[in-house]
C-alpha positions, 0 to 999 in steps of 0.5 A: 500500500502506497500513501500519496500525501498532496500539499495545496497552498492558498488564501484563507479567504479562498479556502471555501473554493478550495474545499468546493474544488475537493467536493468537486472531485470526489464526484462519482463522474471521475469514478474509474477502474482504480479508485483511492482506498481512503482519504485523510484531509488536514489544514493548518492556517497561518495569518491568511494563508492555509495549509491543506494536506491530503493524504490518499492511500492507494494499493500499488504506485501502480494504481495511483498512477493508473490513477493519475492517467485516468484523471488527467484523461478528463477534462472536467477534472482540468477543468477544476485543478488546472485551470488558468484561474486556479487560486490555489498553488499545489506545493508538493506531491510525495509517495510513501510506501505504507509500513504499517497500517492501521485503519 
């Protein structure tokens, strides 16, 4: 099991659109062959910025990839996360292999 730990920087004031971005993409529209096996979502607020971390966990790299392949397939997903407009700077993305699990 593979954990995908996505960092999203933005405006506090622009948090609400941000939340609705991840609402947005947990639409069963972008429901494919390979789905997450769960999500962990946290935020961190520092004068008017949020932090906003989400940990995904998939089974394999090879299905957070196939993953990945699949969503950038779509252009609704584009649409929401790249965006010329977006407000929202996504700081990293980092893959952990999952030594123990316990959920």
């Amino acid at each position: 099991m593979i954990k995908v730990v996505f960092t999203y920087q933005t405006k506090t004031s622009d948090l609400p659109e941000l939340m609705e971005k991840f609402q947005q993409s947990a639409s069963s529209e972008f429901n494919g062959i390979v789905n997450n096996l769960g999500i962990n979502q946290f935020k961190r607020s520092e004068g008017d910025q949020t932090i906003v971390v989400l940990d995904i966990y998939y089974e394999s790299l090879s299905d957070y990839d196939e993953r990945t392949t699949y969503e950038r397939s779509q252009v609704a997903w584009n649409d929401i996360w790249f965006n010329p407009t977006n407000k929202h700077k996504e700081l990293s993305v980092e893959v952990f292999e999952v030594l123990n699990k316990t959920f």
